[in-house]
DRENNUDO-555413 format. One record per residue (C-alpha): x, y, z; residue number from 1; residue in one letter. Coordinates in nm, 3 decimals. Layout:
! residues N
+---------+---------+---------+-------+------+
:       x :       y :       z : mikol : zapa :
+---------+---------+---------+-------+------+
:       X :       Y :       Z :   NUM :    A :
...
+---------+---------+---------+-------+------+
***
This chain:
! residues 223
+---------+---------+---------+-------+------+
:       x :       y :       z : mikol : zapa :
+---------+---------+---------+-------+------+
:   0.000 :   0.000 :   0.000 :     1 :    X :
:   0.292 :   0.268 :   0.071 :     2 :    X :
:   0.449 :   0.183 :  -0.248 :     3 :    X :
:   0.107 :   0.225 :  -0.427 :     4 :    X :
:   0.081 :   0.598 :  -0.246 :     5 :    X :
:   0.443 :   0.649 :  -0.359 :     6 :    X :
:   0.358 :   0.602 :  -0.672 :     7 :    X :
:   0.032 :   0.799 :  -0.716 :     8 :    X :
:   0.252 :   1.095 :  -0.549 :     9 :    X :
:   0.516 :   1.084 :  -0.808 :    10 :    X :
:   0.234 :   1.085 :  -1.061 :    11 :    X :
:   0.086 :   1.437 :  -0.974 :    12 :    X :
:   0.454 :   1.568 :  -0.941 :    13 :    X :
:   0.485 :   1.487 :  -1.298 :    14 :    X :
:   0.217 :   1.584 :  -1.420 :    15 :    X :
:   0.120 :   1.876 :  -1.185 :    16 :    X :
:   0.245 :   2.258 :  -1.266 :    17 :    X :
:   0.426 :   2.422 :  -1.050 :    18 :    X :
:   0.264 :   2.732 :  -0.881 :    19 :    X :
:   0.415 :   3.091 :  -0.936 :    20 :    X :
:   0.444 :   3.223 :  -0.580 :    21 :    X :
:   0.496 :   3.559 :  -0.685 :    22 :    X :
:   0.369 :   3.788 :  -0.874 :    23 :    X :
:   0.028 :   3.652 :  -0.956 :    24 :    X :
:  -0.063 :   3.497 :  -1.269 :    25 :    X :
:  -0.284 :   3.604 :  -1.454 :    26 :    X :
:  -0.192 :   3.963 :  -1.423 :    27 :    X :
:  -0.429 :   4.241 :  -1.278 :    28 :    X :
:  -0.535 :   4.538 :  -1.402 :    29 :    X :
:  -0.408 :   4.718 :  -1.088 :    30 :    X :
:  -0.075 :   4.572 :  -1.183 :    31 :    X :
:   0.156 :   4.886 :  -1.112 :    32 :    X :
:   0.552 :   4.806 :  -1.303 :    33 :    X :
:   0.814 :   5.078 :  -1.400 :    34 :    X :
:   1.163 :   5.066 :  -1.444 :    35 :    X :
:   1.299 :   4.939 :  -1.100 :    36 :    X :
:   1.096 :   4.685 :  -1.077 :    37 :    X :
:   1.293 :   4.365 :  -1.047 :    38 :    X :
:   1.109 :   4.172 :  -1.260 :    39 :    X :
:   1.090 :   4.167 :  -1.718 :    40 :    X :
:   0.730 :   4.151 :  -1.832 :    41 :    X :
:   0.712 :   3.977 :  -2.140 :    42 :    X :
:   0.457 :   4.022 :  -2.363 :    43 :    X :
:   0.345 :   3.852 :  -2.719 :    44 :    X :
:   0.073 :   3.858 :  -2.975 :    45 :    X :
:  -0.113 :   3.552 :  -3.015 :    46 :    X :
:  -0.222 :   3.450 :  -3.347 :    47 :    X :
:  -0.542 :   3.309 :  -3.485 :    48 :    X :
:  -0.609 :   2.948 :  -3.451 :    49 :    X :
:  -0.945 :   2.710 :  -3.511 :    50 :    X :
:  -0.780 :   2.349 :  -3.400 :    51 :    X :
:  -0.901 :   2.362 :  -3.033 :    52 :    X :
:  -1.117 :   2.613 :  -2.780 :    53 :    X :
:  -0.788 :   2.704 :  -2.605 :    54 :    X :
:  -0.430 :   2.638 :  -2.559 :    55 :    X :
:  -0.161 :   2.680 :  -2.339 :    56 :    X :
:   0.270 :   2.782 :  -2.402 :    57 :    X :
:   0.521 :   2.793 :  -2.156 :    58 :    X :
:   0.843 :   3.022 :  -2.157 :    59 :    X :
:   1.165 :   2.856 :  -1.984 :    60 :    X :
:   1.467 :   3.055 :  -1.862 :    61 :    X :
:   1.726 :   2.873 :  -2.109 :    62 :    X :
:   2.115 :   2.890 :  -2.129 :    63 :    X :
:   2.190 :   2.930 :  -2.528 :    64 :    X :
:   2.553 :   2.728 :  -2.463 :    65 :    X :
:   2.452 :   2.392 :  -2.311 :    66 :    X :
:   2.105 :   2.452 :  -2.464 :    67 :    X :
:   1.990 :   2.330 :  -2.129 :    68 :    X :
:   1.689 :   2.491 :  -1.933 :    69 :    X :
:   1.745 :   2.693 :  -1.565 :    70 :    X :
:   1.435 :   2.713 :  -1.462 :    71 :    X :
:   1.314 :   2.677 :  -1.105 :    72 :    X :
:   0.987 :   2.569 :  -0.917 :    73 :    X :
:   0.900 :   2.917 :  -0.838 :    74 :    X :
:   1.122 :   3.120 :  -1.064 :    75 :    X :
:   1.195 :   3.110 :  -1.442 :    76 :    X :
:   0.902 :   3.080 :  -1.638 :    77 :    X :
:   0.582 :   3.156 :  -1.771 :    78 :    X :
:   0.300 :   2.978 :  -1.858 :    79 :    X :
:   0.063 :   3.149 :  -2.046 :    80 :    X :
:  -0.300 :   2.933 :  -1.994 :    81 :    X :
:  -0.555 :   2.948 :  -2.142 :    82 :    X :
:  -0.523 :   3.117 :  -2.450 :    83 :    X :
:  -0.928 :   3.152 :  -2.594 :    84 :    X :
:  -0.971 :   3.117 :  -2.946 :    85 :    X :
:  -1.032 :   3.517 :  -3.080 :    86 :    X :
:  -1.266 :   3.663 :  -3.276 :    87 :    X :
:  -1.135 :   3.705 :  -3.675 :    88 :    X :
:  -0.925 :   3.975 :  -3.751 :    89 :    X :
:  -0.854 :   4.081 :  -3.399 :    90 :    X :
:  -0.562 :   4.130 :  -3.252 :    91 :    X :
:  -0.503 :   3.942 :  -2.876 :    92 :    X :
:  -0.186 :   3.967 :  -2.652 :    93 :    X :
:  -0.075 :   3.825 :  -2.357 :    94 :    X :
:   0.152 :   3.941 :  -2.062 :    95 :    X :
:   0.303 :   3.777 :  -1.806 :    96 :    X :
:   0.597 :   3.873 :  -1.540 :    97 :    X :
:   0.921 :   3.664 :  -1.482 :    98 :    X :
:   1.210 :   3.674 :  -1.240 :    99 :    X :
:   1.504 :   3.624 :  -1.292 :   100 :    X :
:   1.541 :   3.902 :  -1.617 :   101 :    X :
:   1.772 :   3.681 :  -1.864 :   102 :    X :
:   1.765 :   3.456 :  -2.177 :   103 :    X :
:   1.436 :   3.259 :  -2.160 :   104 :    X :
:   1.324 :   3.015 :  -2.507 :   105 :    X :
:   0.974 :   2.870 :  -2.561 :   106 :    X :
:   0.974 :   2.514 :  -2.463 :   107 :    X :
:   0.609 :   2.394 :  -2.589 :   108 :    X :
:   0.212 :   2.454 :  -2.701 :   109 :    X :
:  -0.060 :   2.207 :  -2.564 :   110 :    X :
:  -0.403 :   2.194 :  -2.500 :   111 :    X :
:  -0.518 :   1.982 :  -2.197 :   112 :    X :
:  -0.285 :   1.705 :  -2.188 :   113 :    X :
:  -0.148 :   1.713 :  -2.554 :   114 :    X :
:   0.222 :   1.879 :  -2.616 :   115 :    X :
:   0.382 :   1.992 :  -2.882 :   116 :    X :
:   0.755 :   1.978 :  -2.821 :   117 :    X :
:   1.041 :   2.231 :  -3.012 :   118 :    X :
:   1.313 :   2.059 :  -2.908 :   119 :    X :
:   1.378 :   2.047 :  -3.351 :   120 :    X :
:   1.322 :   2.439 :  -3.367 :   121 :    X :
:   1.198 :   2.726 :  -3.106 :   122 :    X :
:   1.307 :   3.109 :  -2.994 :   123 :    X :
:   1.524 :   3.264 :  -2.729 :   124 :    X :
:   1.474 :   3.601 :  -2.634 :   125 :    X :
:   1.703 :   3.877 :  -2.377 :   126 :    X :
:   1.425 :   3.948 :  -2.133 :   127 :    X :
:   1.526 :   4.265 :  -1.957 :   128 :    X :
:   1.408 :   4.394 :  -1.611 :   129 :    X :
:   1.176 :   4.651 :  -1.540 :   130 :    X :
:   1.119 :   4.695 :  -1.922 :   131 :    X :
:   0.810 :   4.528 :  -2.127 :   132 :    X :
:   0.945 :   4.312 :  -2.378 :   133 :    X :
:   0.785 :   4.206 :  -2.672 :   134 :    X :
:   0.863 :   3.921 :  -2.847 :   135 :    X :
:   0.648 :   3.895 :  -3.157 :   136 :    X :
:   0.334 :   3.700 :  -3.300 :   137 :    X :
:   0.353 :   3.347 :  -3.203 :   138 :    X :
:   0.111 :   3.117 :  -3.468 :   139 :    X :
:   0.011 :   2.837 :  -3.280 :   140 :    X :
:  -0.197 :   2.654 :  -3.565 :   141 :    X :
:   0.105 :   2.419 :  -3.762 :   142 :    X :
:   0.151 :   2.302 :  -3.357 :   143 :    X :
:  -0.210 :   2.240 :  -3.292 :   144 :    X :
:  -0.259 :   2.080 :  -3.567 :   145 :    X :
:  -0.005 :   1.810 :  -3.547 :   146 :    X :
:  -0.208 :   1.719 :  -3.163 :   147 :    X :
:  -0.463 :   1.529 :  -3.373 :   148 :    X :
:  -0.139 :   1.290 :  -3.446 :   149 :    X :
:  -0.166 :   1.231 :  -3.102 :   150 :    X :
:  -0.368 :   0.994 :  -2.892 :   151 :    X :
:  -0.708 :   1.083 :  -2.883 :   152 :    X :
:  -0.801 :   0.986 :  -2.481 :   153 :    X :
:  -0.565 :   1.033 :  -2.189 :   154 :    X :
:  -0.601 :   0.823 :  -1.887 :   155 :    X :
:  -0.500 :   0.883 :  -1.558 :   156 :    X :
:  -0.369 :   1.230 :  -1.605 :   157 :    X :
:  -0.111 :   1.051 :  -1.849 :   158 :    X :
:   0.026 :   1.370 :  -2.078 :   159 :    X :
:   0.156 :   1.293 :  -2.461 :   160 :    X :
:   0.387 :   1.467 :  -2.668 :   161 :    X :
:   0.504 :   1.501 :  -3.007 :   162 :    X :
:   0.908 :   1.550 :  -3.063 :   163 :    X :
:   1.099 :   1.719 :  -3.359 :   164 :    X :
:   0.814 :   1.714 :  -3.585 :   165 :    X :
:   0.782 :   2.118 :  -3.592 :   166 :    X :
:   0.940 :   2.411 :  -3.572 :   167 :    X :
:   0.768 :   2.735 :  -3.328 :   168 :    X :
:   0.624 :   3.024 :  -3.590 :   169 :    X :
:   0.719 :   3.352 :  -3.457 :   170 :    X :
:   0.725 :   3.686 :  -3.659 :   171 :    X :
:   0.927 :   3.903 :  -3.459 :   172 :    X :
:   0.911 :   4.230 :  -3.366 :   173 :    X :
:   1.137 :   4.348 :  -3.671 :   174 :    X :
:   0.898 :   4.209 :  -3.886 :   175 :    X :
:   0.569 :   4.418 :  -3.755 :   176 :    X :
:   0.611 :   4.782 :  -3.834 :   177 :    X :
:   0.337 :   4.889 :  -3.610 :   178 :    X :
:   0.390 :   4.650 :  -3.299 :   179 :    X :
:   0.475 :   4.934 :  -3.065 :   180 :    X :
:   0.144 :   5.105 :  -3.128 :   181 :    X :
:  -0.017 :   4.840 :  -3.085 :   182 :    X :
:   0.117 :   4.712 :  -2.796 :   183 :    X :
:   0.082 :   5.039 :  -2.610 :   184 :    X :
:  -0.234 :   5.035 :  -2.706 :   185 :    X :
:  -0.234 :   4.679 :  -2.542 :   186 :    X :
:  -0.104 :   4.850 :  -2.205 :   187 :    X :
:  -0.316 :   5.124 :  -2.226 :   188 :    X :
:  -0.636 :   4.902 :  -2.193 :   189 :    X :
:  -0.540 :   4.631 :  -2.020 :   190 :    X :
:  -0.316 :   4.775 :  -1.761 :   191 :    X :
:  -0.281 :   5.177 :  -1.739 :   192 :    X :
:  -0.056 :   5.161 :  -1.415 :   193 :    X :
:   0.205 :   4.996 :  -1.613 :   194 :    X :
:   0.522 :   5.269 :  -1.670 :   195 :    X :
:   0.846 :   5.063 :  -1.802 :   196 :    X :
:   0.943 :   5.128 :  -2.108 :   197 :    X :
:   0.823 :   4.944 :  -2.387 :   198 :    X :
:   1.098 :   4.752 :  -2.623 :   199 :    X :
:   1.206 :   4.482 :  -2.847 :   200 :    X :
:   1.355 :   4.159 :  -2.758 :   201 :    X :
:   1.411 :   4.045 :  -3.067 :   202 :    X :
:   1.432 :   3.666 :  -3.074 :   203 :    X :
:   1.707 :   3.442 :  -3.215 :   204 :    X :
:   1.680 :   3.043 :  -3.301 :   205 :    X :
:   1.757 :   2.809 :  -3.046 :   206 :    X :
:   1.733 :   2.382 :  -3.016 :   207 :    X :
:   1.691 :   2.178 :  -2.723 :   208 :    X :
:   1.701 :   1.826 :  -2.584 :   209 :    X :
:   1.375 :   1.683 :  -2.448 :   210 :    X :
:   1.391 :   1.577 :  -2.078 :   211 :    X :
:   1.285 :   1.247 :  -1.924 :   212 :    X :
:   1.122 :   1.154 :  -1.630 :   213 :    X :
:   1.094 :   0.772 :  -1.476 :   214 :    X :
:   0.727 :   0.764 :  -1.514 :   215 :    X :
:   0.626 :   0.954 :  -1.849 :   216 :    X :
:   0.928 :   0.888 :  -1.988 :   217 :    X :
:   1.043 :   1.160 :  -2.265 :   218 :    X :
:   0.872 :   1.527 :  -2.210 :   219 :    X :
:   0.946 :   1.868 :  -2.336 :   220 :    X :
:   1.080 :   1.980 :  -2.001 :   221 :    X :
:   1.371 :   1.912 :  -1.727 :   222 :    X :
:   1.248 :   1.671 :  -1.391 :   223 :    X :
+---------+---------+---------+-------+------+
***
């Protein structure tokens, strides 16, 4: 019986998220951040999808040399969930804060307990602190769509994931002449207490290897 507890334990650690202790995810609208603030806030624009009602991406603190990731249980990342599926034509973002300010990639895109892995292909980005970086216009669809490869039922909480089958599609800031308009106008709706200065992190192409875990075997991220 204690093994059988062990076992269900090591289960939800796998398969659980961690919890960001601080600041609060999702972001308030009373959020007030200027330029001392310790922390970067990254922000992106999410593009237009029809695969599933929502989906999820998480953003890694990464070290570009041993293309290995640094994240923590309570510091280092983002995940950004859930991401609705928007009305045609418009234009969504989403914000989130991280600590430590540094090099962070984009390890994956899922819905529910489907993964996308781009350990073949994915972008890094210099997140600076107290500043609001934007990174671009992350498409989400080739990812989503290759989730239908996947097994259709999950059981137990068991996750699945694809590996080196496709590359992250990100249009970065360079490449959107108007993405500072628009994502002060962004700020301006969403979060007018907001004060640190808006700028490009422009992102650069990065590879990874998957991680492993004794229970699910190969994942997208380090156990």
């Amino acid at each position: 019986m204690k093994a059988f507890h062990a076992a269900v334990l090591c289960l939800l650690l796998l398969t659980a998220r961690p919890t960001i202790a601080a600041p609060p995810f999702p972001l308030k609208s009373t959020l007030k951040f200027d330029s001392a603030s310790p922390y970067a806030m990254l922000i992106f624009e999410s593009g237009e999808q029809r695969v599933v009602r929502e989906w999820n991406i998480e953003v890694l603190s990464f070290d570009p040399q041993s293309r290995g990731w640094t994240y923590g249980p309570l510091k280092g990342w983002a995940r950004f969930s859930p991401i609705k599926v928007q009305a045609p034509g418009e234009r969504t973002f989403q914000a989130a804060l991280v600590a430590p300010s540094g090099v962070y990639a984009i390890n994956n895109i899922s819905a529910r307990f489907w993964h996308t892995c781009f350990d073949a292909g994915t972008q890094a980005f210099e997140l600076a602190a107290g500043k609001v970086n934007y990174i671009g216009r992350i498409d989400p669809d080739a990812a989503l769509q290759l989730l239908k490869t996947l097994p259709p039922k999950s059981r137990h909480g068991q996750h699945w994931f694809s590996f080196g089958e496709v590359k992250l599609t990100l249009t970065p800031p360079s490449a959107q002449p108007d993405w500072d308009d628009a994502v002060s106008h962004f700020l301006a709706q969403n979060f007018p207490k907001v004060t640190a200065p808006v700028v490009a992190a422009e992102p650069f192409a990065v590879s990874f290897e998957p991680g492993h875990s004794a229970l699910a075997g190969k994942i997208c991220q380090k156990y």
